[in-house]
DRENMARDREN-653207 format. One line per field, with one value per residue (C-alpha): residue number from 1; residue in three letters; chain; x, y, z negated. Coordinates in nm, 4 decimals, always signed. Layout:
<rs>
num = (NUM:...) .
residu = (ALA:...) .
chaine = (A:...) .
X = (X:...) .
Y = (Y:...) .
Z = (Z:...) .
</rs>
This chain:
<rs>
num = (1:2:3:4:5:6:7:8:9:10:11:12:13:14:15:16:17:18:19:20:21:22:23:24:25:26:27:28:29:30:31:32:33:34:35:36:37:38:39:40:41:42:43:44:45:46:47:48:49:50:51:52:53:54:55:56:57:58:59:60:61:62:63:64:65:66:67:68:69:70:71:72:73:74:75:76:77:78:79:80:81:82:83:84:85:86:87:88:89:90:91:92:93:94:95:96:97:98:99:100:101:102:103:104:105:106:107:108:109:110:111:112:113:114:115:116:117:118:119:120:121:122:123:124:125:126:127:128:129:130:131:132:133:134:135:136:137:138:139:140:141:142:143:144:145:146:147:148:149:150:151:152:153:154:155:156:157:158:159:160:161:162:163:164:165:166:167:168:169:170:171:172:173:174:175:176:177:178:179:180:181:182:183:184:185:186:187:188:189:190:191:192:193:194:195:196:197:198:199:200:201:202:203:204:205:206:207:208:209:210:211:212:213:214:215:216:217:218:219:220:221:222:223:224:225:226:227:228:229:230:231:232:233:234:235:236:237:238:239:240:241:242:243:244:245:246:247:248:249:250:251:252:253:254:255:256:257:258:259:260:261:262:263:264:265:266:267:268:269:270:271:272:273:274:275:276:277:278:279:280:281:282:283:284:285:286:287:288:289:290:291:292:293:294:295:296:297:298:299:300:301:302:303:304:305:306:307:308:309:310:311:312:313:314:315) .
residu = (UNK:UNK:UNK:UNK:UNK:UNK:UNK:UNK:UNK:UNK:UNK:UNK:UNK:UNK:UNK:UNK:UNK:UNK:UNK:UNK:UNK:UNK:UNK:UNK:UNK:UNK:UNK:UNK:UNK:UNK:UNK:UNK:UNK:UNK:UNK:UNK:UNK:UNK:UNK:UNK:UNK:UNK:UNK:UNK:UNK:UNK:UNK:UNK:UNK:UNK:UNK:UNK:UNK:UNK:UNK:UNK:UNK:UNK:UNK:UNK:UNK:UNK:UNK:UNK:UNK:UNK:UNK:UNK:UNK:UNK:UNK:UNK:UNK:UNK:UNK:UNK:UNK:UNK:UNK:UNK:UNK:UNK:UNK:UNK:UNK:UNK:UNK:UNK:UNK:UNK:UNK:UNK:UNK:UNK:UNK:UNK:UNK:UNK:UNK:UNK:UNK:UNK:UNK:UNK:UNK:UNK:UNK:UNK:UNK:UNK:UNK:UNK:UNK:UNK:UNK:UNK:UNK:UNK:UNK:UNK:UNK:UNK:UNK:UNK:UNK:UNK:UNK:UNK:UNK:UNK:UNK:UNK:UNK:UNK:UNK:UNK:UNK:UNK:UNK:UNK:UNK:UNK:UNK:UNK:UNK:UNK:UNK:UNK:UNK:UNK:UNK:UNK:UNK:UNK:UNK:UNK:UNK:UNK:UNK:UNK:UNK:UNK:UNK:UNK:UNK:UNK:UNK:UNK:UNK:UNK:UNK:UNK:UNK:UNK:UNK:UNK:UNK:UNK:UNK:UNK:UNK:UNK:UNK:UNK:UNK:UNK:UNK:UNK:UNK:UNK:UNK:UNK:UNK:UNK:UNK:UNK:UNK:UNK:UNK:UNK:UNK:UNK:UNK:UNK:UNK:UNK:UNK:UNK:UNK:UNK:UNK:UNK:UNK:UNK:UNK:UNK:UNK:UNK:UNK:UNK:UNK:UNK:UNK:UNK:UNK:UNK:UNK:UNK:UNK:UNK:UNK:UNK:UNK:UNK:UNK:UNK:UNK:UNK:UNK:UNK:UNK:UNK:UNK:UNK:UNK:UNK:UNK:UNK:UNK:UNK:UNK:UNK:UNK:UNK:UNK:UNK:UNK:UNK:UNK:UNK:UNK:UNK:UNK:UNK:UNK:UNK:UNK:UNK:UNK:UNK:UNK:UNK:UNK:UNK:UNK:UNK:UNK:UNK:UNK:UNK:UNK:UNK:UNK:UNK:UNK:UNK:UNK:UNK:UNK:UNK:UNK:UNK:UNK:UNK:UNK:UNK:UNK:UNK:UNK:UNK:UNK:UNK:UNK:UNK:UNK:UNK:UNK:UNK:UNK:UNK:UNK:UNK:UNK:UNK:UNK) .
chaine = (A:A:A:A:A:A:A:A:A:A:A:A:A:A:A:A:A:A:A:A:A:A:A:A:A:A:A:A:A:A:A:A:A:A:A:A:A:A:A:A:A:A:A:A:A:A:A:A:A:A:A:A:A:A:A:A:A:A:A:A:A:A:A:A:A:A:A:A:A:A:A:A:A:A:A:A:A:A:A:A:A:A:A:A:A:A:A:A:A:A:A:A:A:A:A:A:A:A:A:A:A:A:A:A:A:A:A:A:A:A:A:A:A:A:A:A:A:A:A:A:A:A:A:A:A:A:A:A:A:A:A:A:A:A:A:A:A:A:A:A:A:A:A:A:A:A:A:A:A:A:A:A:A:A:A:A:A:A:A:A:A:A:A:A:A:A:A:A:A:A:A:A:A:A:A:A:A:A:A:A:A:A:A:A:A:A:A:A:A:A:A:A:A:A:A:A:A:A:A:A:A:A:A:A:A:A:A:A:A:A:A:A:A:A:A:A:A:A:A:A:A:A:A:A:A:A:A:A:A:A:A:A:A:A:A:A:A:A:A:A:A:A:A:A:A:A:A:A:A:A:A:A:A:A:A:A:A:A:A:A:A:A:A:A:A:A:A:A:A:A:A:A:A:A:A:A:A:A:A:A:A:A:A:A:A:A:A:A:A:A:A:A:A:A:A:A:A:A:A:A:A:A:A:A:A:A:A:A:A:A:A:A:A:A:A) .
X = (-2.2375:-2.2755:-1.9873:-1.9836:-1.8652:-1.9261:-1.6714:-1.3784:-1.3716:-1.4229:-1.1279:-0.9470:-0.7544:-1.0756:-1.2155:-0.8845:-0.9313:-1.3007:-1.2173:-0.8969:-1.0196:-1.3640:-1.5076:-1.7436:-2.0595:-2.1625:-2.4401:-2.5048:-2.6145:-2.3662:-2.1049:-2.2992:-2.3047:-1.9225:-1.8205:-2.0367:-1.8741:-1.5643:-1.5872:-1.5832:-1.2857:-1.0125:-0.8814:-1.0263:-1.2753:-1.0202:-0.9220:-1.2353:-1.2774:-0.9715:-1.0522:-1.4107:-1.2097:-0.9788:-1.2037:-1.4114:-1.1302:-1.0390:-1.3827:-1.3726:-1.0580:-1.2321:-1.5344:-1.5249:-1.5280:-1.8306:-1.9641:-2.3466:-2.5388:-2.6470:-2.3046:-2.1604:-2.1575:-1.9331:-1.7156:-1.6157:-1.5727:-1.3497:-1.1396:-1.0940:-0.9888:-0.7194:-0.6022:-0.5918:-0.3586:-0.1498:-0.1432:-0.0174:-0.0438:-0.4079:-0.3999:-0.1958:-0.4783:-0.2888:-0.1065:-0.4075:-0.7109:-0.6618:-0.6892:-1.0262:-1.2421:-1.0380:-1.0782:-1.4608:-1.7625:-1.8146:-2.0320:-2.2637:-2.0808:-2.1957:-2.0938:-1.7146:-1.6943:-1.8101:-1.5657:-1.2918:-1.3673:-1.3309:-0.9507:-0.8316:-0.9671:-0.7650:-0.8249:-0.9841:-1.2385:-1.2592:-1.3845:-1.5929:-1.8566:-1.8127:-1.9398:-2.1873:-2.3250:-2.3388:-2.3303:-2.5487:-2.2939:-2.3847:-2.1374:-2.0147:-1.9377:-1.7426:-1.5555:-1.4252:-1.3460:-1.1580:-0.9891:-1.1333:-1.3578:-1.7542:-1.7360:-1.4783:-1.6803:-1.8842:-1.5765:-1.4412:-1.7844:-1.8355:-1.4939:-1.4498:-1.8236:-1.6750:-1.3922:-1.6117:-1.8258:-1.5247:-1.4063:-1.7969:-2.1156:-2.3025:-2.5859:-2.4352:-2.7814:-2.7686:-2.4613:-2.6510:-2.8141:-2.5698:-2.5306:-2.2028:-2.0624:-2.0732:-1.8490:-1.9363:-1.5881:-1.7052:-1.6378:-1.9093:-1.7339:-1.3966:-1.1724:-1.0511:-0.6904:-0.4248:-0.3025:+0.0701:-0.1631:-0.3370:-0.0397:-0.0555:+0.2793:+0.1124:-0.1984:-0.0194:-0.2994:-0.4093:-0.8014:-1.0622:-1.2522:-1.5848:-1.4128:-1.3196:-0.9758:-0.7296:-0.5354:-0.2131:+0.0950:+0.2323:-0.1092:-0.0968:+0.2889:+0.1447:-0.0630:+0.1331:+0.3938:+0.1270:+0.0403:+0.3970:+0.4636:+0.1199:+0.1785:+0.5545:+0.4463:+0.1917:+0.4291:+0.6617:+0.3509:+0.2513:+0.6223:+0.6851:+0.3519:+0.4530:+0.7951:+0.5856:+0.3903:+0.6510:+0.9592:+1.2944:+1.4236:+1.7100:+2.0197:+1.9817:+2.2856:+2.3045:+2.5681:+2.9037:+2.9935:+3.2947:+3.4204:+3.3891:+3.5286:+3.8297:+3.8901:+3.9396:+4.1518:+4.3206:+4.5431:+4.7885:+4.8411:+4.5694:+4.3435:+4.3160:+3.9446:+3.8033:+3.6583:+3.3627:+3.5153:+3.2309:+3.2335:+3.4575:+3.3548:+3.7150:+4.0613:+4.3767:+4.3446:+4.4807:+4.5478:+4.1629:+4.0213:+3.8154:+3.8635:+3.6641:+3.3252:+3.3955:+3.2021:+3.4380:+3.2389:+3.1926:+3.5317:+3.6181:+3.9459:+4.0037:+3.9991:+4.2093:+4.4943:+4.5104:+4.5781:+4.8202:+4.9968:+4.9754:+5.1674:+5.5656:+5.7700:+5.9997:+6.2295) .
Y = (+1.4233:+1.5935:+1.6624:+1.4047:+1.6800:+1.3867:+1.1740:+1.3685:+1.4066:+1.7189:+1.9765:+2.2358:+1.9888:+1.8495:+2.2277:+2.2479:+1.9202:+1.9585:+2.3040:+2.1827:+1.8028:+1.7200:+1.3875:+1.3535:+1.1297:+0.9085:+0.8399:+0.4781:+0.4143:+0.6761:+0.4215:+0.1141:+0.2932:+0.3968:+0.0243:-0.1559:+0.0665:-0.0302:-0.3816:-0.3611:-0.1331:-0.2234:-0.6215:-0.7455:-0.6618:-0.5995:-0.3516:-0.1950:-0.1499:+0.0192:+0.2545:+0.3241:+0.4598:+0.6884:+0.8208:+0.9755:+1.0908:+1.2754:+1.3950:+1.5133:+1.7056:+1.8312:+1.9436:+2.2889:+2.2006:+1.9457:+1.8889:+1.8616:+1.6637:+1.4190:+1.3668:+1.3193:+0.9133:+0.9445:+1.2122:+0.9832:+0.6919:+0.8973:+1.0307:+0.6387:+0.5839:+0.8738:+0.7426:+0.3694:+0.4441:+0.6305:+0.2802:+0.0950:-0.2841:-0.2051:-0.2376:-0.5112:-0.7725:-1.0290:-1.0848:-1.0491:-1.2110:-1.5347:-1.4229:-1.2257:-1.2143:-1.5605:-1.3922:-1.2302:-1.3562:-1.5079:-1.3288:-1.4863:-1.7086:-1.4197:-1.0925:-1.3083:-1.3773:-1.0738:-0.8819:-1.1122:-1.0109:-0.6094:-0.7341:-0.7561:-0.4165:-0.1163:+0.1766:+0.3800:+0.1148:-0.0473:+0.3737:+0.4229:+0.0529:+0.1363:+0.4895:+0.4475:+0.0974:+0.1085:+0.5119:+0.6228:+0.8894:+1.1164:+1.1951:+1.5158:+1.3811:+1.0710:+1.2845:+1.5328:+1.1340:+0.9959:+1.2930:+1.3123:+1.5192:+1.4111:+1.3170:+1.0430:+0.9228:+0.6849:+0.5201:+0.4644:+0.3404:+0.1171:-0.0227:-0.1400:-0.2924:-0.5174:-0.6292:-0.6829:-0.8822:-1.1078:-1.2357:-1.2433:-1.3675:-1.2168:-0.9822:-0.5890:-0.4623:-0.6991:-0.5853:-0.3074:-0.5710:-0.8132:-0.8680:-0.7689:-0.8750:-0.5548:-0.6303:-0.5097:-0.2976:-0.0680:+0.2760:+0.4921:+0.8108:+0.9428:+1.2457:+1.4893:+1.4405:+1.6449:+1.9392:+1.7001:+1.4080:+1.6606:+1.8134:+1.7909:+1.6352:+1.3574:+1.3276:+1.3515:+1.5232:+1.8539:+1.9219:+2.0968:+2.3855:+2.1375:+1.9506:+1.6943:+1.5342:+1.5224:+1.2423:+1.1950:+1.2638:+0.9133:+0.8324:+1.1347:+1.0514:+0.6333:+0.8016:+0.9889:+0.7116:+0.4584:+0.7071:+0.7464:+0.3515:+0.3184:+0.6041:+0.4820:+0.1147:+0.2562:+0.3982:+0.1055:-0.0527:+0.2179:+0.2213:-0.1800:-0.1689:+0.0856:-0.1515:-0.4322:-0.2649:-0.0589:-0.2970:-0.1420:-0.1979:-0.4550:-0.4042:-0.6711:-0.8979:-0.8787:-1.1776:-1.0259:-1.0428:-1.2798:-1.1371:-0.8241:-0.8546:-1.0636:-0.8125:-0.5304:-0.6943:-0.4381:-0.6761:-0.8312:-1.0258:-1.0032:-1.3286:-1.4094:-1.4159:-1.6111:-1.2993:-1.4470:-1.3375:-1.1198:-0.9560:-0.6911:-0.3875:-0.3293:-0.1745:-0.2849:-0.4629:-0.2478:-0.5093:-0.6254:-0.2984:-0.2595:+0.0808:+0.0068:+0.0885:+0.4286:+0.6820:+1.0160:+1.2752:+1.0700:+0.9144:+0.5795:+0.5296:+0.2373:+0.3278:+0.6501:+0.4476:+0.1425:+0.4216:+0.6198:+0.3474:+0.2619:+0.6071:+0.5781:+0.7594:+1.0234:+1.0557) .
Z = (-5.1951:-5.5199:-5.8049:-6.1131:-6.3797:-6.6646:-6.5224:-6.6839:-7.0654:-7.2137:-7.2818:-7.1132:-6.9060:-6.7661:-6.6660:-6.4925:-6.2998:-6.2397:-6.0467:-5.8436:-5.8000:-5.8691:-5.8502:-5.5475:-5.5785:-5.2632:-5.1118:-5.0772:-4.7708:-4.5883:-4.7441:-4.6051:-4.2710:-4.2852:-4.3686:-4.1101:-3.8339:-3.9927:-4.0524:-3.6564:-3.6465:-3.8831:-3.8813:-4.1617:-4.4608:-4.7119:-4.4741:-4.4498:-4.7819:-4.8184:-4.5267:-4.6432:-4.9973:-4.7824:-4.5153:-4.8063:-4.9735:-4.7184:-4.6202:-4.9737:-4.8959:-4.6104:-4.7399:-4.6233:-4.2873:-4.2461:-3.9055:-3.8289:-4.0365:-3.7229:-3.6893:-4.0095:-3.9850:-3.6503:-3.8238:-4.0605:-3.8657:-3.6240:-3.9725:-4.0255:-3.6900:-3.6774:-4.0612:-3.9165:-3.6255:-3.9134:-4.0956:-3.7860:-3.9991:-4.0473:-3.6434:-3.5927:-3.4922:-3.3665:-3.7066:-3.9154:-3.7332:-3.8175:-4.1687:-4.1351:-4.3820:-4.5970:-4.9055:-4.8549:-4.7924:-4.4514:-4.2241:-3.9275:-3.6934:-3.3823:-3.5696:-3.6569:-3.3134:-3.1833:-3.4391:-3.3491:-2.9694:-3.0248:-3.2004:-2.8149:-2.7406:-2.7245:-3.0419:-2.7905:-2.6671:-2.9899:-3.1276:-2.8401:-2.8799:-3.2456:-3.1965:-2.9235:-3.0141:-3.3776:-3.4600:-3.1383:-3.1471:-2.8324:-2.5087:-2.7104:-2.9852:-2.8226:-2.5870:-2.9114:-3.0919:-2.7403:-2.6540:-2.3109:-2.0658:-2.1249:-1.7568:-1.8768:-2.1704:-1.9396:-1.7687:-2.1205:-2.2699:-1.9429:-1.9764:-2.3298:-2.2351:-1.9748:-2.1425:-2.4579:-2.2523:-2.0827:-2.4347:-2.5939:-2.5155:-2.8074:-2.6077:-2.6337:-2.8315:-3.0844:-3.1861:-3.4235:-3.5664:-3.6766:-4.0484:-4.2135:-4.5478:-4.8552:-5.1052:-5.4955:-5.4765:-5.2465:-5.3912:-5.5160:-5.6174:-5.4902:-5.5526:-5.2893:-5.2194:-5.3599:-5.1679:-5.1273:-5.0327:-4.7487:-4.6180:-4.2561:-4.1850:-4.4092:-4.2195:-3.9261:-3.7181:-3.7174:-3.7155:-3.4749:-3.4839:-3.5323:-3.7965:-3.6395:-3.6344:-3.3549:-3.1656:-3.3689:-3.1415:-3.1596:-2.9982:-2.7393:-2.6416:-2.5826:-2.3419:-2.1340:-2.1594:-1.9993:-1.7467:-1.6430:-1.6422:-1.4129:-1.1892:-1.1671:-1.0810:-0.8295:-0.6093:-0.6487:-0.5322:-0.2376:-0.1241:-0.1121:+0.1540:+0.3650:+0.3938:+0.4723:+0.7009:+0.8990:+0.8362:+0.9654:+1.3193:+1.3204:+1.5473:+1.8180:+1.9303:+2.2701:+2.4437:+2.6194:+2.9942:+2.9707:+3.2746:+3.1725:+2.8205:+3.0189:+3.3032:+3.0319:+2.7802:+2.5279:+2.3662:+2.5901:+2.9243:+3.1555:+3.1835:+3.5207:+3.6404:+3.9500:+4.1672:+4.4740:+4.8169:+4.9282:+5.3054:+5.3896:+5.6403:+5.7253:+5.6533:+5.4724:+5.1628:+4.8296:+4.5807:+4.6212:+4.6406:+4.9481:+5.0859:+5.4376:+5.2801:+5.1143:+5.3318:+5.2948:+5.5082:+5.7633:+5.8204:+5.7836:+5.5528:+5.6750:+6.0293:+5.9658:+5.7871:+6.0793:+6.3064:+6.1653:+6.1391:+6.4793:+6.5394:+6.6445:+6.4118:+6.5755:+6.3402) .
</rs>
C-alpha cells in the first residue's frame, strides 16, 4: 500500500490532511484475496463489499502495527471477522440468505451452495474453513484468530469440516477453487479512520502484541455463557443417571396382624378376639394367663399356689 498524495487538491488544508489522513493505495489482488475470503464469510456480496472497504480502512488505521507479510491476507480477514460480529445484521444469515447475491451477479450453482452451507456454521467455524481452506493460514495464526490453544485448532478445523460436509456435498479442496463474483465497486484506495472512528470503545476490541485483533467481549461472555449452559446440562444429565441407576429405596407396606391390632386397641372398648385353647401344664387359671409353665428357679407356681391353698387357716 502506498500514499496517493495527488488525490487531495493542493493548499494548506490538503498538507494538513495528507499528514493526519492520507489516502492509502491498494493492491489489487490483496483486495481480490480479502473479498473472496469474504464472500464466504459475511451473508451476502453487498456485504462483502462493504466489509472489504472497512477492513482496509482499518488496516490503514493500523498501519503501524502490520503483522508478517505471509500473513497479512489472514490479518485482514480476521479484522473483518472481529468488525462483522460488531455489525451483528451483517451475521444474521437466516434473515438474509434468501436474499444472497439478488442484486449481484450470480455465481456458480456449487460455490452458492457451498456459501449458503457455511451460513449454518458458527463465526468461529465459519473463520476457521475460511482461514485454513481458502487463506492456508497456518495453526499459529488460526489459534491467535479463534482465540484458542494450537492444540485446539484441529478440533475446531475438524469440526466446522464435518458439519460443512453434513449440509454440502461440494468436495472440501475445491473449495479454493470455486469462482466468486468481483463487483466494479470494489474500493481501490481508502483513508485511515479518524482517531473518533478508532477509538477503542468504537472498535470494541482491543489489539495484540502481533497485531492482530482480539475476541470482542460480547463474543468472549457467549462463550463462557455456552460453557456454563453445557456444563450445567451435563450434570443435569450425570445426576438424572445416577437416579436411574441407583433409584431410591421405597418404604414397603407390610399387612397388620388383625389380632394384634384388635387385642391392643387404644381407642375404646376392647374387641373381643377368639383365642385357640392350647394345652395347659398346670395351675389355676389367672384370667387366661397360664402361670403353670413359668419355670421360677426351679419351682413350679402353679404347684406352690394349689398347696397353699390346701393349708387350714388358724386364724
Amino acid at each position: 500500500m502506498t500514499t496517493d498524495a495527488p488525490l487531495f487538491p493542493p493548499g494548506p488544508l490538503a498538507a494538513a490532511a495528507r499528514a493526519s489522513r492520507p489516502v492509502v493505495e491498494l493492491d489489487p489482488d490483496v483486495v481480490t484475496a480479502v473479498h473472496r475470503a469474504l464472500w464466504f464469510l459475511l451473508p451476502g456480496d453487498d456485504a462483502a463489499v462493504a466489509g472489504t472497504k472497512w477492513t482496509f480502512e482499518i488496516a490503514a488505521t493500523r498501519s503501524h502495527a502490520l503483522p508478517d507479510p505471509d500473513h497479512y491476507i489472514a490479518w485482514l480477514v480476521t479484522i473483518a471477522d472481529r468488525e462483522s460480529r460488531r455489525h451483528r445484521t451483517l451475521h444474521d444469515w437466516q434473515r438474509r440468505k434468501s436474499t444472497r447475491h439478488r442484486d449481484s451477479v450470480e455465481p456458480n450453482a456449487r460455490a452458492r451452495h457451498v456459501a449458503e452451507a457455511m451460513g449454518h456454521l458458527t463465526p468461529d467455524e465459519r473463520l476457521a474453513l475460511v482461514l485454513r481452506l481458502l487463506v492456508g493460514a497456518p495453526p499459529q495464526i488460526l489459534s491467535t484468530a479463534l482465540g484458542v490453544t494450537v492444540g485446539d485448532v484441529a478440533g475446531v478445523v475438524n469440526q466446522a469440516i464435518d458439519r460443512l460436509t453434513e449440509r454440502c456435498d461440494a468436495p472440501l479442496t475445491s473449495i479454493a477453487a470455486l469462482p466468486v463474483p468481483v463487483p466494479v465497486d470494489m474500493p481501490r484506495r481508502v483513508q485511515p479512520l479518524s482517531a473518533r472512528a478508532a477509538r477503542r470503545s468504537k472498535l470494541n476490541y482491543g489489539w495484540q502484541s502481533n497485531g492482530f485483533p482480539t475476541l470482542t467481549d460480547f463474543d468472549r461472555q457467549g462463550r463462557r455463557r455456552a460453557l456454563a449452559i453445557a456444563t450445567t446440562a451435563a450434570v443435569f444429565a450425570l445426576a438424572i443417571g445416577l437416579w436411574r441407576a441407583n433409584p431410591p429405596l421405597r418404604p414397603v407396606l407390610v399387612e397388620p396382624n388383625v389380632a394384634t391390632v384388635a387385642s391392643h386397641d387404644l381407642g375404646g372398648d376392647a374387641v373381643p378376639t377368639e383365642q385357640t385353647p392350647g394345652p395347659r401344664s398346670g395351675g389355676p387359671d389367672l384370667g387366661g394367663i397360664d402361670l403353670g409353665g413359668i419355670d421360677l428357679g426351679g419351682l413350679d407356681l402353679g404347684s406352690a399356689i394349689d398347696a397353699a391353698g390346701d393349708q387350714p387357716n388358724d386364724r
